[in-house]
GUSE-455756 format. One record per residue (C-alpha): residue number from 1; x, y, z. Coordinates in Angstrom, 3 decimals, padded with zeros to 6 digits, always signed. Layout:
[NUM, [X, Y, Z]]
...
***
This chain:
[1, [-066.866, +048.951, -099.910]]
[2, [-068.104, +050.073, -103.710]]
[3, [-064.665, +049.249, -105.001]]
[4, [-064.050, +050.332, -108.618]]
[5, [-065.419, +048.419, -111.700]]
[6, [-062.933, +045.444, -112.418]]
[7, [-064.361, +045.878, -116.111]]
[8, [-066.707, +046.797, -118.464]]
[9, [-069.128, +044.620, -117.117]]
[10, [-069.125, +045.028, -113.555]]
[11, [-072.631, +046.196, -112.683]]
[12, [-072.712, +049.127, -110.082]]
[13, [-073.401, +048.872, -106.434]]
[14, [-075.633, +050.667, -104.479]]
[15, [-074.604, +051.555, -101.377]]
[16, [-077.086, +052.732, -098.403]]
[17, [-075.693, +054.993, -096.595]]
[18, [-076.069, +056.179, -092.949]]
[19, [-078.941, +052.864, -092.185]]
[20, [-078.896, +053.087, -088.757]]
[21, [-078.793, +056.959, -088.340]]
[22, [-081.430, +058.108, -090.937]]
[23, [-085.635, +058.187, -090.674]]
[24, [-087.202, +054.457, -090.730]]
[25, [-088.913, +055.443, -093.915]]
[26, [-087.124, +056.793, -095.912]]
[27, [-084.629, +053.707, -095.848]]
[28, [-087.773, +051.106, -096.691]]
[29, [-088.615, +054.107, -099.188]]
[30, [-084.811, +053.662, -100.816]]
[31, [-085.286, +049.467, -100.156]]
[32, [-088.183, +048.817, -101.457]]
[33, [-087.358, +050.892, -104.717]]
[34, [-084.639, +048.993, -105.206]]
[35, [-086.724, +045.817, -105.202]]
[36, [-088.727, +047.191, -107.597]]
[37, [-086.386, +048.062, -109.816]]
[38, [-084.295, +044.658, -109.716]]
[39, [-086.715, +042.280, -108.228]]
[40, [-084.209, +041.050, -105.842]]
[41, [-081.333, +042.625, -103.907]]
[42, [-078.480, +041.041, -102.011]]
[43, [-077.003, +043.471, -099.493]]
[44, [-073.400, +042.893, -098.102]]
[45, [-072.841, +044.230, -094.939]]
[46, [-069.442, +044.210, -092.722]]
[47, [-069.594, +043.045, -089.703]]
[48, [-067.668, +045.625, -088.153]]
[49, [-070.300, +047.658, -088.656]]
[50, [-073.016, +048.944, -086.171]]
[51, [-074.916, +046.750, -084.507]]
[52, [-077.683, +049.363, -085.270]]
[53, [-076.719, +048.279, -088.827]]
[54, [-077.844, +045.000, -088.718]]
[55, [-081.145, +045.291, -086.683]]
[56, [-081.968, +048.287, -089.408]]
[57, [-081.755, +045.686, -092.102]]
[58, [-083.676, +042.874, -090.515]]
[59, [-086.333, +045.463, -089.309]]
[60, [-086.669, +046.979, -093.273]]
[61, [-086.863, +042.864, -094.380]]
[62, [-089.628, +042.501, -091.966]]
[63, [-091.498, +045.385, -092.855]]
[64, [-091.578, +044.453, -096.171]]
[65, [-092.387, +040.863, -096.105]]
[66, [-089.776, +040.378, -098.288]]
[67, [-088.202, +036.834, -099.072]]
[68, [-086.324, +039.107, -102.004]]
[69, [-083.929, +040.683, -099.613]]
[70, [-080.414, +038.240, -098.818]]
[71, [-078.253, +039.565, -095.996]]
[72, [-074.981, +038.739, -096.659]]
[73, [-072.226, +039.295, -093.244]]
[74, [-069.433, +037.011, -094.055]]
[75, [-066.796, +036.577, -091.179]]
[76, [-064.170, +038.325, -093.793]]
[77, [-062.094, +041.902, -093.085]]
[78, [-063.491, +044.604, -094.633]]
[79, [-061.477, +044.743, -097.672]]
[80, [-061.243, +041.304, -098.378]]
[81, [-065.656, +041.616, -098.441]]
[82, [-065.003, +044.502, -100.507]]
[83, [-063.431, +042.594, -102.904]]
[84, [-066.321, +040.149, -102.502]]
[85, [-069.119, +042.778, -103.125]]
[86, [-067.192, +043.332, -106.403]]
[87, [-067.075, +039.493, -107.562]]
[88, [-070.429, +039.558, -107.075]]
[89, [-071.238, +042.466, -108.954]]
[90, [-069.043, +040.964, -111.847]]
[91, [-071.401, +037.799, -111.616]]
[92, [-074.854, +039.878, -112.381]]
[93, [-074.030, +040.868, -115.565]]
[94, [-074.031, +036.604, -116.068]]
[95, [-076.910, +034.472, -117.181]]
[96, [-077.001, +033.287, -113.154]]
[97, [-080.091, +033.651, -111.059]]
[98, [-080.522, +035.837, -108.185]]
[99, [-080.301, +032.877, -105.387]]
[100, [-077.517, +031.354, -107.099]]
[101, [-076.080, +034.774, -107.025]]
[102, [-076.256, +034.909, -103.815]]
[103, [-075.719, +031.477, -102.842]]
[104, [-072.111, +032.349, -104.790]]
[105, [-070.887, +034.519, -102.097]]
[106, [-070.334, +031.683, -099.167]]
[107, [-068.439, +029.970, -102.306]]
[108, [-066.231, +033.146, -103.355]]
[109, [-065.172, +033.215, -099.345]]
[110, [-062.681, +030.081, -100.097]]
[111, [-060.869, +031.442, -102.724]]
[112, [-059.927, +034.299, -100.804]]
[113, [-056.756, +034.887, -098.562]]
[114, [-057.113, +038.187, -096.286]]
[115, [-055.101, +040.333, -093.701]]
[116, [-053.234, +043.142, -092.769]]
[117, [-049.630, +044.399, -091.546]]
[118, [-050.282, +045.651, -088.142]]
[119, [-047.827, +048.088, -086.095]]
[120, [-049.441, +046.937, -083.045]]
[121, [-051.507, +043.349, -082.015]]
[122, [-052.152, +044.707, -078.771]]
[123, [-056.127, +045.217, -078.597]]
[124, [-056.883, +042.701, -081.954]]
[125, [-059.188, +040.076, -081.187]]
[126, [-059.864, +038.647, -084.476]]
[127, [-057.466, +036.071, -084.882]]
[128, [-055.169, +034.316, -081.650]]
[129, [-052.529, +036.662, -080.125]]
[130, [-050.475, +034.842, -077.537]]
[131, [-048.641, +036.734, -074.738]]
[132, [-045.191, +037.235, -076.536]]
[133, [-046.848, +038.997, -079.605]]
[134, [-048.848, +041.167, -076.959]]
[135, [-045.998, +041.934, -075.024]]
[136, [-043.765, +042.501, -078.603]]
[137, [-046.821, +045.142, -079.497]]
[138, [-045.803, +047.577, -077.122]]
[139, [-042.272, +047.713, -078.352]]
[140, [-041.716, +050.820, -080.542]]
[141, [-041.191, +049.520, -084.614]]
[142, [-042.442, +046.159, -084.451]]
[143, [-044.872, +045.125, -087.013]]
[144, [-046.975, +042.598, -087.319]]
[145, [-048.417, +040.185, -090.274]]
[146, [-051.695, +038.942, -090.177]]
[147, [-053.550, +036.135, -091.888]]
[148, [-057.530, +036.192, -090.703]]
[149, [-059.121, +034.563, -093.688]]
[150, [-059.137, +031.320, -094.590]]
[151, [-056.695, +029.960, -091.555]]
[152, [-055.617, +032.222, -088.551]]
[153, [-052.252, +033.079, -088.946]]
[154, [-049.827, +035.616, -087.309]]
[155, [-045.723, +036.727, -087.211]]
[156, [-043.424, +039.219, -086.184]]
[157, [-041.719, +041.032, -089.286]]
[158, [-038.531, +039.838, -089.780]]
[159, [-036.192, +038.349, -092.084]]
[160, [-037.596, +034.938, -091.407]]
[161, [-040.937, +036.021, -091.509]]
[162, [-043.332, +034.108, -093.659]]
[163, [-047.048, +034.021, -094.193]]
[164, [-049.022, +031.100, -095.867]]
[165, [-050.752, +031.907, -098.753]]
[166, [-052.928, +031.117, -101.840]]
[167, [-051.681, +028.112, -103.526]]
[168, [-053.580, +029.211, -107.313]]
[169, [-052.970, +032.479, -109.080]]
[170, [-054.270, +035.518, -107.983]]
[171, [-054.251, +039.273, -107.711]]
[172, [-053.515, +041.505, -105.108]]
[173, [-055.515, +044.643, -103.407]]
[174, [-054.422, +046.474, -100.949]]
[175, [-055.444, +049.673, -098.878]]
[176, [-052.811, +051.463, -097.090]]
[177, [-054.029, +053.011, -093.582]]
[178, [-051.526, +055.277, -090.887]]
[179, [-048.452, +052.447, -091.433]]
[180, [-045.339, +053.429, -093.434]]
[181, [-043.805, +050.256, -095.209]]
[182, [-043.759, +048.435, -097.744]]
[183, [-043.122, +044.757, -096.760]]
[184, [-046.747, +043.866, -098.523]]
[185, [-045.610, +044.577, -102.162]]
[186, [-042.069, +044.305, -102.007]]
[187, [-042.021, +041.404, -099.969]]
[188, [-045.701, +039.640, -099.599]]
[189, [-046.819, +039.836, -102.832]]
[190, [-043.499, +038.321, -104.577]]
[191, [-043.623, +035.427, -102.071]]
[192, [-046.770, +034.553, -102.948]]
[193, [-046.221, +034.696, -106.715]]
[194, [-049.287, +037.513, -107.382]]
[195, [-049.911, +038.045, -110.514]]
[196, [-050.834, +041.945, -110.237]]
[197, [-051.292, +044.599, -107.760]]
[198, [-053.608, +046.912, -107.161]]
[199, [-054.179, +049.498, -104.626]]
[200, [-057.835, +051.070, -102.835]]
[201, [-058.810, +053.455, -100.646]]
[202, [-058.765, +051.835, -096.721]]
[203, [-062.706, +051.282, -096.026]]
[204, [-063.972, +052.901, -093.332]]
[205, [-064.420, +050.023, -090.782]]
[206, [-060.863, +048.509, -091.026]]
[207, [-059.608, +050.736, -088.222]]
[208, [-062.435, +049.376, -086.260]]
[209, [-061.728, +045.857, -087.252]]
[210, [-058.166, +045.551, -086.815]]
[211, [-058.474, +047.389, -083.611]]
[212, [-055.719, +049.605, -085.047]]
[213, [-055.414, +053.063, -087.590]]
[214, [-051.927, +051.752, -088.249]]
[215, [-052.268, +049.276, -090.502]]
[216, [-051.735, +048.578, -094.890]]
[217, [-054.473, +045.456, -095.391]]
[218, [-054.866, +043.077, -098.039]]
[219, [-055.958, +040.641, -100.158]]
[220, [-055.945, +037.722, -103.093]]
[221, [-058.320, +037.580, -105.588]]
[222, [-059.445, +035.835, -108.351]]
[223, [-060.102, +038.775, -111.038]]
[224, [-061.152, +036.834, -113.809]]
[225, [-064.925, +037.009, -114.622]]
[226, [-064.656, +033.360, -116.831]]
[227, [-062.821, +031.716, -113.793]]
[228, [-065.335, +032.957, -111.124]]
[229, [-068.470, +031.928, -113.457]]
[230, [-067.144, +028.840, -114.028]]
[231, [-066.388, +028.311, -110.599]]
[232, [-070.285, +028.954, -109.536]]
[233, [-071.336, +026.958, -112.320]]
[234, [-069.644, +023.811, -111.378]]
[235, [-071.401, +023.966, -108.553]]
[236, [-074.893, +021.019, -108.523]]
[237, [-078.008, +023.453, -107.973]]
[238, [-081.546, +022.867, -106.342]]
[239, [-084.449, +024.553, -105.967]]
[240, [-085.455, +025.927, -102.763]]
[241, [-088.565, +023.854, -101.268]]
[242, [-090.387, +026.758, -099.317]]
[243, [-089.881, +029.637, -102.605]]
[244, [-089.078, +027.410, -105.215]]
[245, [-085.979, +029.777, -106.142]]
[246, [-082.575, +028.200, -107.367]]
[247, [-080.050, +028.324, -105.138]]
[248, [-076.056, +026.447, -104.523]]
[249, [-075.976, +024.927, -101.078]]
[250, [-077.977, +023.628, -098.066]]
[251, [-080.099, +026.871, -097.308]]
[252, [-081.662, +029.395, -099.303]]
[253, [-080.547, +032.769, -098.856]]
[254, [-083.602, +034.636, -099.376]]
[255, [-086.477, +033.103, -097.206]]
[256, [-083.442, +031.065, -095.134]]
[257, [-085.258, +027.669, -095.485]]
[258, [-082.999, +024.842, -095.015]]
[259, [-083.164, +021.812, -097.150]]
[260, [-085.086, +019.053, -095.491]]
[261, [-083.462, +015.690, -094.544]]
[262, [-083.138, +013.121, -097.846]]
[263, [-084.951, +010.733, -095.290]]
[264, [-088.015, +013.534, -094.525]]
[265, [-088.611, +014.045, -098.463]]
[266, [-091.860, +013.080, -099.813]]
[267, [-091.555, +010.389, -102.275]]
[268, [-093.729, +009.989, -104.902]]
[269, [-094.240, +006.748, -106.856]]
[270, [-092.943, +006.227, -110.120]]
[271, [-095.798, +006.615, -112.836]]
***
């Protein structure tokens, strides 16, 4: 998921490894370092990943007593949160602070189109499958394109295929797993006017995700650092009432406090 810098200014990610398998300690050793260093930290975590994954986190944040730890698991395929993780990381090196930061990720999500080319729909429970795509699955060659992210979409490849897609300018990334073809740049990524393409390694938990090794999956991006700040900054901010921290939305991402009803605010008289 630490994809490569998109430029000079892309800060580096961190990424803790092995959270569910290694000694308790050792990871709220590596966490709370971190903390120290940075004062905050916003970890994004797939949610194909282990279960064990998540409860590690949660269990480190309550050790701590931290309200300086966000956990991020968007509903988005792995490379398409990838890509995410990176936008982010593009966004630190920015006068923004760390809820807004954060707050900016639930943005980021709608200005994102992701899927995959599938040779096989047959076990994929991520987006609707309907009988004749199951049944189509099992015949040898067919291949599938996917839209999970932002509107369900699927289609058998074929001349006539077609996939909905960003309706702004973007880039392209995508990660090539045990599928030979190349219907994603030659014919994908024209149709939906990209404005460049780059390829990444396949991230470990897209097999898992996909419910298939024989997929290529993708995604649009907006690559500019300007657009995305500009984006966030357009964006009315509040501070949160339980920490006080500034944050874009209805709930902070740090302590989780929600904003209280207009009605429920305390008013204070003028003067």
């Amino acid at each position: 998921m630490a994809l490569p810098a998109q430029d000079e200014r892309t800060l580096p990610a961190v990424v803790l490894r092995d959270l569910d398998r290694r000694p308790l300690d050792q990871v709220l050793t590596e966490v709370q370092g971190l903390i120290e260093a940075h004062g905050h930290v916003i970890v994004v975590c797939s949610r194909a990943a282990p279960a064990g994954v998540e409860r590690r986190l949660r269990t480190v944040r309550s050790l701590l007593e931290s309200d300086r730890i966000a956990l991020f698991r968007p509903d988005l395929p792995p490379l398409a949160l990838a890509v995410l993780a990176r936008q982010l990381r593009q966004l630190a090196s920015c006068d923004l602070g760390p809820g807004v930061l954060a707050s900016a990720g639930r943005l980021l999500t709608h200005y994102l189109h992701a899927g995959a080319l599938l040779g096989s729909v047959a076990r994929l429970d991520r987006v609707p499958v309907g009988l004749t795509s199951h049944a189509r699955s099992w015949v040898p060659g067919s291949q599938f394109g996917v839209i999970a992210h932002p509107e369900p979409q699927l289609v058998r490849i074929g001349p006539e295929a077609r996939l909905t897609g960003p309706e702004f300018g973007t880039w392209m990334l995508l990660a090539r797993g045990q599928l030979q073809s190349d219907w994603v740049g030659a014919t994908l990524a024209p149709s939906w006017l990209v404005q460049g393409l780059r390829e990444a390694p396949l991230p470990a938990e897209s097999a898992t995700w996909w419910a298939t090794g024989r997929l290529i999956e993708f995604c649009t991006y907006l690559p500019d650092l300007s657009v995305l700040y500009q984006l966030v900054g357009s964006v009315r901010r509040s501070s949160c009432h339980w920490c006080g921290i500034d944050v874009i939305g209805d709930r902070c991402v740090f302590c989780s406090a929600t904003a209280p009803p207009y009605e429920n605010q305390l008013q204070l008289p003028a003067g």
